[in-house]
PDB file of the backbone (N, CA, C, O) and the ligand in Angstrom, with CONECT records:
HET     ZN  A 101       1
ATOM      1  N   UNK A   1      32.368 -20.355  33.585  1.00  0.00           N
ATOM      2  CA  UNK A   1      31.652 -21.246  32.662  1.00  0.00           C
ATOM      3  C   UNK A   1      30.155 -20.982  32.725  1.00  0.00           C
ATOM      4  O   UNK A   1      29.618 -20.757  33.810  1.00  0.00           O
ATOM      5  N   UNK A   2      29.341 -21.010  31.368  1.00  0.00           N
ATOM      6  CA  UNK A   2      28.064 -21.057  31.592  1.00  0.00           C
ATOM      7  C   UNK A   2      27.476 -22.016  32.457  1.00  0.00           C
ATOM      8  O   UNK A   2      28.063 -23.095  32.546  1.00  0.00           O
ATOM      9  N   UNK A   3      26.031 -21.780  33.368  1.00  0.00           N
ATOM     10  CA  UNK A   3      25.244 -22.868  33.607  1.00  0.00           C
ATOM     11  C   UNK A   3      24.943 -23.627  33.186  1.00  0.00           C
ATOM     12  O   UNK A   3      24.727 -23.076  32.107  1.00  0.00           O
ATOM     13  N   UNK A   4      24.640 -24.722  33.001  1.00  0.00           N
ATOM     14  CA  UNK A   4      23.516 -25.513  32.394  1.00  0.00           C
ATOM     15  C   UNK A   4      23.889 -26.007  30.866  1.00  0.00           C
ATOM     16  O   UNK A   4      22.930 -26.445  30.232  1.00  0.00           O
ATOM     17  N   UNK A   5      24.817 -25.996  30.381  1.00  0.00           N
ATOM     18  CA  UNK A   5      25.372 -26.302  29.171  1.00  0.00           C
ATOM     19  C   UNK A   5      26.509 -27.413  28.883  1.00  0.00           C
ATOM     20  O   UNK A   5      26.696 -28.126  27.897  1.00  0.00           O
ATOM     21  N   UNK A   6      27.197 -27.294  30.105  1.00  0.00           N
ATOM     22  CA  UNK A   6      28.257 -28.009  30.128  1.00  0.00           C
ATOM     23  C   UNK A   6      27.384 -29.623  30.469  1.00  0.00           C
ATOM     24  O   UNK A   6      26.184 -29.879  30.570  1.00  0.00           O
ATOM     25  N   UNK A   7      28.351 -30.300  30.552  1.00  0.00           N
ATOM     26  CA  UNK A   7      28.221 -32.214  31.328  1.00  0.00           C
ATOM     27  C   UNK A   7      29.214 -32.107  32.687  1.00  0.00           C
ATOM     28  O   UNK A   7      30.369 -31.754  32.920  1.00  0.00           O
ATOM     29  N   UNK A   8      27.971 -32.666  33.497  1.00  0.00           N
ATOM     30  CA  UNK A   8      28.817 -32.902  35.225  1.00  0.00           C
ATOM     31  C   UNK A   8      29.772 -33.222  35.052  1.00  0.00           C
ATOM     32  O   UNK A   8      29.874 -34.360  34.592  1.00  0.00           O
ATOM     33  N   UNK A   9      30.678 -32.656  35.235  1.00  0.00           N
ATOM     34  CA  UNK A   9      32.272 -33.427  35.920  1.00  0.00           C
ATOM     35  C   UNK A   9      32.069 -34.755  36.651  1.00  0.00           C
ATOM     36  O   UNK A   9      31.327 -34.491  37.598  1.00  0.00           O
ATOM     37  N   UNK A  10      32.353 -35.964  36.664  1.00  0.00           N
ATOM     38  CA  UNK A  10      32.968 -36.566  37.677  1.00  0.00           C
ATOM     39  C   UNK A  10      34.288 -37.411  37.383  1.00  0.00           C
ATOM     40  O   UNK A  10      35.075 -37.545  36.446  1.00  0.00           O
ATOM     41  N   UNK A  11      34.073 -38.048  39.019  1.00  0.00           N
ATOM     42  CA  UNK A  11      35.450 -38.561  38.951  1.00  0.00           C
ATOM     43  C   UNK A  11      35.118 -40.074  38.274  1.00  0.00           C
ATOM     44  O   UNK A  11      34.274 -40.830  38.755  1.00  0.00           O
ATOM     45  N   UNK A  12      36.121 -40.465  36.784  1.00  0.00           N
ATOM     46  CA  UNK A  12      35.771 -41.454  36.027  1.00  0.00           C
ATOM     47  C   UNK A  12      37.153 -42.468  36.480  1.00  0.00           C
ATOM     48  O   UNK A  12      38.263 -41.981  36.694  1.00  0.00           O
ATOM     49  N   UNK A  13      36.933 -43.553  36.551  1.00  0.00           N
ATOM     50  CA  UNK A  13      37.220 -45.118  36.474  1.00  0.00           C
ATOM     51  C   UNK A  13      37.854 -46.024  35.041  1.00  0.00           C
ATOM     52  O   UNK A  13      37.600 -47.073  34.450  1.00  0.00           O
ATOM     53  N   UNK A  14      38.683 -45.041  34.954  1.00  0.00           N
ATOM     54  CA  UNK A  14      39.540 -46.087  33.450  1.00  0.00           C
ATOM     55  C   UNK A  14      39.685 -46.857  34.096  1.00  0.00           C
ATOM     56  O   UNK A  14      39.935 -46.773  35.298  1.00  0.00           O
ATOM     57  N   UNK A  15      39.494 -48.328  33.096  1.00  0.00           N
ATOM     58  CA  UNK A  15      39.933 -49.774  32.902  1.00  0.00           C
ATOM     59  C   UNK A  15      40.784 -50.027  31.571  1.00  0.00           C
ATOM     60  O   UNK A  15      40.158 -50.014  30.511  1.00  0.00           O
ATOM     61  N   UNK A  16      42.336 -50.285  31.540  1.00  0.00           N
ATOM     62  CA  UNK A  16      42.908 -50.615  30.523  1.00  0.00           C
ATOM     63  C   UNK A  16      42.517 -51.982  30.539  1.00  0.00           C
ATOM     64  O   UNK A  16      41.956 -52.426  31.541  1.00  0.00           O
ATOM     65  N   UNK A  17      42.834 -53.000  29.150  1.00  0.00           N
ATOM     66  CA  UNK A  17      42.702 -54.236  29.067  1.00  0.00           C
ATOM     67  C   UNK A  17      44.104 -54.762  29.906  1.00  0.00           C
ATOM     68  O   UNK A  17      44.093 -55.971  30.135  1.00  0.00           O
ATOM     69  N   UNK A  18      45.067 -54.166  30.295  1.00  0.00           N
ATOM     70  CA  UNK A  18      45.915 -54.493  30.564  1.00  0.00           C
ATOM     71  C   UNK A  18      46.013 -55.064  31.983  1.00  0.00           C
ATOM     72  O   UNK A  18      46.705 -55.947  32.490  1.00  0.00           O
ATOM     73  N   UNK A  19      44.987 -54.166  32.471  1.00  0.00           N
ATOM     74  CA  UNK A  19      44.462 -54.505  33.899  1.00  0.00           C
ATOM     75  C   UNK A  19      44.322 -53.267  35.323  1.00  0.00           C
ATOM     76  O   UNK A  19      43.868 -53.142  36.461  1.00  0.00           O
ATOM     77  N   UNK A  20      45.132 -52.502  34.181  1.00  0.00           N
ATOM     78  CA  UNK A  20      45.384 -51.126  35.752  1.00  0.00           C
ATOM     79  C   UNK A  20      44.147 -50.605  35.325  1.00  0.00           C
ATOM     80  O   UNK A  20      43.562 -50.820  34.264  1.00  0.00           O
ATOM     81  N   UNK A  21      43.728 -49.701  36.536  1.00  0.00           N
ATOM     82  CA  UNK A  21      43.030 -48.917  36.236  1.00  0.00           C
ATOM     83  C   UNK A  21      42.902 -47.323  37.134  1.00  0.00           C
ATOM     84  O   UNK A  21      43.155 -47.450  38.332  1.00  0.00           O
ATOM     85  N   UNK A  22      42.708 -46.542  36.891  1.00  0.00           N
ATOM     86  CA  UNK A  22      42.902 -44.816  37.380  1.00  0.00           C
ATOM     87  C   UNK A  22      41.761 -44.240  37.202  1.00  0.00           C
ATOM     88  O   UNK A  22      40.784 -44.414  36.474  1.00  0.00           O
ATOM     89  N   UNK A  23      42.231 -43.171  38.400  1.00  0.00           N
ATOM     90  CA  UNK A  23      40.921 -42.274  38.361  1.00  0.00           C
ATOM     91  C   UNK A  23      41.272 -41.058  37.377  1.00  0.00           C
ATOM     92  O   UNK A  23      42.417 -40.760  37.040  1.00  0.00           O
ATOM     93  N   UNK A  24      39.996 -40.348  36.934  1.00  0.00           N
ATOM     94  CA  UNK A  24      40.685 -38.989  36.192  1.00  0.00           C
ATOM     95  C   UNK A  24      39.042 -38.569  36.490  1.00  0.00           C
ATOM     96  O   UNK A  24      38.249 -39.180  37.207  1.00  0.00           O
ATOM     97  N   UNK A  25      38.809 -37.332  35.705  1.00  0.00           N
ATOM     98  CA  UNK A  25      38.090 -36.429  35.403  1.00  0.00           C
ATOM     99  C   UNK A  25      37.298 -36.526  34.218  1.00  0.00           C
ATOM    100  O   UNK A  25      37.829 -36.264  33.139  1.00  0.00           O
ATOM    101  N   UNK A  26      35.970 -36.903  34.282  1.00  0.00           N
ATOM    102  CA  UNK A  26      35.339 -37.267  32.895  1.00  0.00           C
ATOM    103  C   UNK A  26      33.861 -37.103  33.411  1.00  0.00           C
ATOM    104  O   UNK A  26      33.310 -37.285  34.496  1.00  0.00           O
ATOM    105  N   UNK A  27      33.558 -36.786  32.479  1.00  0.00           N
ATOM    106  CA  UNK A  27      31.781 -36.708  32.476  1.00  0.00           C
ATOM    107  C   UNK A  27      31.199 -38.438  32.387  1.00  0.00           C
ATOM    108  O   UNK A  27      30.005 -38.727  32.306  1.00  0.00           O
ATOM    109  N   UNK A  28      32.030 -39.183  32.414  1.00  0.00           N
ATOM    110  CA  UNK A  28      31.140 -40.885  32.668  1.00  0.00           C
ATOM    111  C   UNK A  28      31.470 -41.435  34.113  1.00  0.00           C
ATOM    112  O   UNK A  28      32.225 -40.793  34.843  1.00  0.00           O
ATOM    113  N   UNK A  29      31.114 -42.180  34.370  1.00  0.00           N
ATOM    114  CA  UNK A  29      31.423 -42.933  35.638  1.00  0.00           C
ATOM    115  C   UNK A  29      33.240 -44.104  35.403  1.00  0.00           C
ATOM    116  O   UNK A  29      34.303 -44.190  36.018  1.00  0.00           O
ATOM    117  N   UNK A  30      32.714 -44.661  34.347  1.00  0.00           N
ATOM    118  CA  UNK A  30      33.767 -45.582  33.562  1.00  0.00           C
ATOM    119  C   UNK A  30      33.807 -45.654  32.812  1.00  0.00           C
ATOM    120  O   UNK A  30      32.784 -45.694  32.127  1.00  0.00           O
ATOM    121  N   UNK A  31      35.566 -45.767  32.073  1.00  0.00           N
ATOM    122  CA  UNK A  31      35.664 -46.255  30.825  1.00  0.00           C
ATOM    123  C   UNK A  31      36.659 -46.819  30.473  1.00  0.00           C
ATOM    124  O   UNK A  31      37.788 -46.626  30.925  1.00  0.00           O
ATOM    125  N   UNK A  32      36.243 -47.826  29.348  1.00  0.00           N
ATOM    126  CA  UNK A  32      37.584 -48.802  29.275  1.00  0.00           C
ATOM    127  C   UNK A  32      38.106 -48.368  27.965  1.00  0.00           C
ATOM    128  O   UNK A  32      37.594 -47.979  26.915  1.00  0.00           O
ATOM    129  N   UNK A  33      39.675 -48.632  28.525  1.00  0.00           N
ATOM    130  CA  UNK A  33      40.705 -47.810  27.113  1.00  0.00           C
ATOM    131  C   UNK A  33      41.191 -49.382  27.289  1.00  0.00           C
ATOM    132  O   UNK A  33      41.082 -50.162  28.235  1.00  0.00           O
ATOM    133  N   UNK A  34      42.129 -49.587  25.173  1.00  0.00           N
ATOM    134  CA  UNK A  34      42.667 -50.173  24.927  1.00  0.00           C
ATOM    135  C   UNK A  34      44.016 -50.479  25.449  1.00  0.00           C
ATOM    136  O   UNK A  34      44.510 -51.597  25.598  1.00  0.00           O
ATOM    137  N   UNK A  35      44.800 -48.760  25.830  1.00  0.00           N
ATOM    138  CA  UNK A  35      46.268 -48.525  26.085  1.00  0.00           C
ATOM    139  C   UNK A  35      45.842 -47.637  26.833  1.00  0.00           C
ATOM    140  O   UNK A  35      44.883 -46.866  26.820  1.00  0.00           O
ATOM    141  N   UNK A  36      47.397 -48.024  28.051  1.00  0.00           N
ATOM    142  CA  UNK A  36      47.228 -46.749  28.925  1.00  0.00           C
ATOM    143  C   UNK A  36      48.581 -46.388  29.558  1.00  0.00           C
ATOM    144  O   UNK A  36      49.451 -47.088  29.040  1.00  0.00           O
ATOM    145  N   UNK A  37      49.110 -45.509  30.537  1.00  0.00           N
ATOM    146  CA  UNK A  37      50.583 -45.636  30.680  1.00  0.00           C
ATOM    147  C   UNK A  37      50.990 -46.222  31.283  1.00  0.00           C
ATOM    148  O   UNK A  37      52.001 -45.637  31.673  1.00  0.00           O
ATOM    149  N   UNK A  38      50.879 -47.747  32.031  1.00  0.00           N
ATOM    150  CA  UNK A  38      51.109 -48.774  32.534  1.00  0.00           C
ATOM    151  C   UNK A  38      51.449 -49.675  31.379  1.00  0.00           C
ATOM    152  O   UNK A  38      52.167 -50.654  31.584  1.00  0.00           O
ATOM    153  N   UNK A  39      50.940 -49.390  30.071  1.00  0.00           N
ATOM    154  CA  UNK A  39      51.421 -50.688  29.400  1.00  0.00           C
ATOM    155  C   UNK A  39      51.795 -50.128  27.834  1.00  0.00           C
ATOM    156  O   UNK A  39      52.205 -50.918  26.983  1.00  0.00           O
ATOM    157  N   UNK A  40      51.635 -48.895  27.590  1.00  0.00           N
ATOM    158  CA  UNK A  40      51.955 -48.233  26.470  1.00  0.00           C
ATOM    159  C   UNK A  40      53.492 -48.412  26.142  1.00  0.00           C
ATOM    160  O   UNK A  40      54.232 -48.137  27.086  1.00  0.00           O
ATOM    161  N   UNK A  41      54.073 -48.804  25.032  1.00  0.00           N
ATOM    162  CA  UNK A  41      56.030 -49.363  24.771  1.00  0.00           C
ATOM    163  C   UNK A  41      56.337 -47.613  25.075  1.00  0.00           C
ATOM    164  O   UNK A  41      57.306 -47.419  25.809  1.00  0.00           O
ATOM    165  N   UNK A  42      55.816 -46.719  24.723  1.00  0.00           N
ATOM    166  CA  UNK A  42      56.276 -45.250  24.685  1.00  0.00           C
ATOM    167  C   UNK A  42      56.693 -45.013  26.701  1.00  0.00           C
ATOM    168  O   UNK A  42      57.706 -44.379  27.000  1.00  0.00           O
ATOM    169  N   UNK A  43      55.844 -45.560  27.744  1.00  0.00           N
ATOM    170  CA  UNK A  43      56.230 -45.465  28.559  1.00  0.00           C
ATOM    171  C   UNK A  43      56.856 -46.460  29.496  1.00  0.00           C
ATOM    172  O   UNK A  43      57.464 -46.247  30.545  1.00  0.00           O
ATOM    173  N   UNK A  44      56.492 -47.929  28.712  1.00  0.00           N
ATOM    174  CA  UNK A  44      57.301 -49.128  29.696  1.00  0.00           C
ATOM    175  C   UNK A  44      58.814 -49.324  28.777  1.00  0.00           C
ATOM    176  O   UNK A  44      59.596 -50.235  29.054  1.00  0.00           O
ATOM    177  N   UNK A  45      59.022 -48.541  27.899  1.00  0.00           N
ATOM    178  CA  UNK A  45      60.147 -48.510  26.955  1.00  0.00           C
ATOM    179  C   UNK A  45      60.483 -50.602  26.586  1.00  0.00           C
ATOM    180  O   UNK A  45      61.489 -51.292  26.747  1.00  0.00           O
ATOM    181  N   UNK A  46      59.749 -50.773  26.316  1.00  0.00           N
ATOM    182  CA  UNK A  46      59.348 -52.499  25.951  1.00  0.00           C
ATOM    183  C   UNK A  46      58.202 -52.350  25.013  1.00  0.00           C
ATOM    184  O   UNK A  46      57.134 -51.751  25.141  1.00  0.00           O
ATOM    185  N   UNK A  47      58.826 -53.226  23.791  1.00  0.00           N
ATOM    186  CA  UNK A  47      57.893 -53.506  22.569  1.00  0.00           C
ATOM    187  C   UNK A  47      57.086 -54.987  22.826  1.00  0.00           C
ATOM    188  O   UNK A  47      57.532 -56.076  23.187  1.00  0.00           O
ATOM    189  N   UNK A  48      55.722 -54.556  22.488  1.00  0.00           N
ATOM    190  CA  UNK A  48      54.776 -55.538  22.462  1.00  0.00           C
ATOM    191  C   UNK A  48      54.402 -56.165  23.946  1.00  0.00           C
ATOM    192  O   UNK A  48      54.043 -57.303  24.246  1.00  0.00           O
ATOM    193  N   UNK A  49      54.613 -55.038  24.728  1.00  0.00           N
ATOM    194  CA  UNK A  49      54.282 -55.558  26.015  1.00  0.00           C
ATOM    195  C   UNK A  49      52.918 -55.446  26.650  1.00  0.00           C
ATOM    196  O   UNK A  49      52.582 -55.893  27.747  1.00  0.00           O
ATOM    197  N   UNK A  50      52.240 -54.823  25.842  1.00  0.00           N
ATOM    198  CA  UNK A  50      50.744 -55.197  26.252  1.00  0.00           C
ATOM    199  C   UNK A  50      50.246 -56.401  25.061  1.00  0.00           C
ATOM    200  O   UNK A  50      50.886 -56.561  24.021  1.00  0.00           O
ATOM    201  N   UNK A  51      49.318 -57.001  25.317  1.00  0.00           N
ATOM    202  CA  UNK A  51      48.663 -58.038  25.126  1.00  0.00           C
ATOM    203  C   UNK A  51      48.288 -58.212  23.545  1.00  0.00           C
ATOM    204  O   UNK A  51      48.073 -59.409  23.354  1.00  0.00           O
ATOM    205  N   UNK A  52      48.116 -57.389  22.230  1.00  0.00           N
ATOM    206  CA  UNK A  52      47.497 -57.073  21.437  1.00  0.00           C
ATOM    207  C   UNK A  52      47.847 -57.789  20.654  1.00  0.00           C
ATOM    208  O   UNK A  52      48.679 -58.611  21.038  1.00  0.00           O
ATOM    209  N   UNK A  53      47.426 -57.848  19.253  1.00  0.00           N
ATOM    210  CA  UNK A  53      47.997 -59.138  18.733  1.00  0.00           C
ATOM    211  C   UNK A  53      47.705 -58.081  17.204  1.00  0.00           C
ATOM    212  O   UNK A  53      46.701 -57.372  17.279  1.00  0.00           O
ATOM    213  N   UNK A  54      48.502 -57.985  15.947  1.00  0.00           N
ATOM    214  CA  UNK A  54      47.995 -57.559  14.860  1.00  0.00           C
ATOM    215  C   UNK A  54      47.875 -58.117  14.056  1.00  0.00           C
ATOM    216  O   UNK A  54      48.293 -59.274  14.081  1.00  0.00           O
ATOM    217  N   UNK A  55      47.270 -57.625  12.959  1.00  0.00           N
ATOM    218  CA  UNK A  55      46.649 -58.302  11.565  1.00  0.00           C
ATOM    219  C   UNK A  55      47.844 -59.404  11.133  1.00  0.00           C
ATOM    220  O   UNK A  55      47.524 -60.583  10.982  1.00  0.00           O
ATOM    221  N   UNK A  56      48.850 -59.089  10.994  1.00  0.00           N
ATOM    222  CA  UNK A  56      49.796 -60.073  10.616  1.00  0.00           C
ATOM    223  C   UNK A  56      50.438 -60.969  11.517  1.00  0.00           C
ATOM    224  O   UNK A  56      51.094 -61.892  11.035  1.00  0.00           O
ATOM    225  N   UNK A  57      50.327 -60.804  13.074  1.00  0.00           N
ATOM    226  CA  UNK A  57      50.889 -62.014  13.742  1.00  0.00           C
ATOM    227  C   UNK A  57      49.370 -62.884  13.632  1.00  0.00           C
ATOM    228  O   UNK A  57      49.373 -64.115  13.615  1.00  0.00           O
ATOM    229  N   UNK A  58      48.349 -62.245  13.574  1.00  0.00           N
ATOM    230  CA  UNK A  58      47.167 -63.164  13.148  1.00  0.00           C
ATOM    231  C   UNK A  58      47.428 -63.959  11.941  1.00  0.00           C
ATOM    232  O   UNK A  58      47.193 -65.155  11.771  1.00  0.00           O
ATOM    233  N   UNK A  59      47.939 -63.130  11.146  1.00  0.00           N
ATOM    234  CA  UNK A  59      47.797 -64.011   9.721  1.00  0.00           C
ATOM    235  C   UNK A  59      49.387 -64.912  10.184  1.00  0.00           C
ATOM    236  O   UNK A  59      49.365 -65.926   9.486  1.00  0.00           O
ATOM    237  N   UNK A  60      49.998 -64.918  10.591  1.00  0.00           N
ATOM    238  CA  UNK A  60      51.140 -65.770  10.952  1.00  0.00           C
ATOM    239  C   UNK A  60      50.693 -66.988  12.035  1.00  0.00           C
ATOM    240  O   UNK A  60      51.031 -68.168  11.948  1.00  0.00           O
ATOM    241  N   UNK A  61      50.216 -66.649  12.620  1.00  0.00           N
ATOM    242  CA  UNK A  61      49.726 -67.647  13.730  1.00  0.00           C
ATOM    243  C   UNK A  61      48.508 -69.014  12.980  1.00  0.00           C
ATOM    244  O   UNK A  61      48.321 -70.170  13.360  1.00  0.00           O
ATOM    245  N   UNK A  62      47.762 -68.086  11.597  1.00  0.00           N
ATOM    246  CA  UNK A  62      46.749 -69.171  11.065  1.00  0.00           C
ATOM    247  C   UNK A  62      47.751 -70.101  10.025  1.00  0.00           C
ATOM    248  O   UNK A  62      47.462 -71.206   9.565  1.00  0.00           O
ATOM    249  N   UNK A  63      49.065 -69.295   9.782  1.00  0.00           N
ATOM    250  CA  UNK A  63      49.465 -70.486   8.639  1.00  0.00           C
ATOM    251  C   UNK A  63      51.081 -70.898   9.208  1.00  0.00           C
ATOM    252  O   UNK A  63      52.155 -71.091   8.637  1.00  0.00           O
ATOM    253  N   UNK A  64      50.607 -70.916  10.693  1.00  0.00           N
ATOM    254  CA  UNK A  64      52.232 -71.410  11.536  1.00  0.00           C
ATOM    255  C   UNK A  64      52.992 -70.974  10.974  1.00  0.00           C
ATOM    256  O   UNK A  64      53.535 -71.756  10.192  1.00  0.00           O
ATOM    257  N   UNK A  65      53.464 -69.685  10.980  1.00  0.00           N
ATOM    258  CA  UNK A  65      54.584 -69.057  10.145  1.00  0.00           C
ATOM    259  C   UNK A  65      55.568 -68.426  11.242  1.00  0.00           C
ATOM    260  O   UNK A  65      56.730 -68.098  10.998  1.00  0.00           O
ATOM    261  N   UNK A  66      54.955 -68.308  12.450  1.00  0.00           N
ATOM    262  CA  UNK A  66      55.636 -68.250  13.853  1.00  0.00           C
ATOM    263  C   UNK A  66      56.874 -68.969  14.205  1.00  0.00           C
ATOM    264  O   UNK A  66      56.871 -69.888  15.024  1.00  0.00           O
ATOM    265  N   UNK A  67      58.161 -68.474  13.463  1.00  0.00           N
ATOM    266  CA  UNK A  67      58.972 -69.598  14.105  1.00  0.00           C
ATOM    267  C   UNK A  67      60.302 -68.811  14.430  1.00  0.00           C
ATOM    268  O   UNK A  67      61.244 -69.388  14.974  1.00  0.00           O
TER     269      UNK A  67
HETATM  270 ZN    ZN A 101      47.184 -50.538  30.196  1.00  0.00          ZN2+
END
């Protein structure tokens, strides 16, 4: 690799909202992700198991349509 061109490596500090958090390889110190594989349905094979809420359970929740 060239000198002086690249961004320091370090070791970075994900924070999911979910609550885990891991080390990896990143040019920041920390960073917070929305999804991660602690709470992603693709790897806990469970729908809606992280926290998120979408446009339409919003719009269901303002006109009690939740039932
Ligand atoms: Zn997560």
């Amino acid at each position: 690799m060239k000198k002086g061109i690249h961004p320091e490596m370090v070791d970075c500090t994900f924070k999911c909202v979910c609550g885990a958090t891991f080390v990896a390889k990143s040019n920041k110190e920390t960073c917070n992700v929305e999804v991660c594989s602690e709470c992603h349905p693709y790897f806990t094979g469970k729908q809606n198991n992280a926290k998120r809420s979408t446009k339409i359970e919003k719009f269901k929740s303002k006109y009690n349509l939740n039932k």
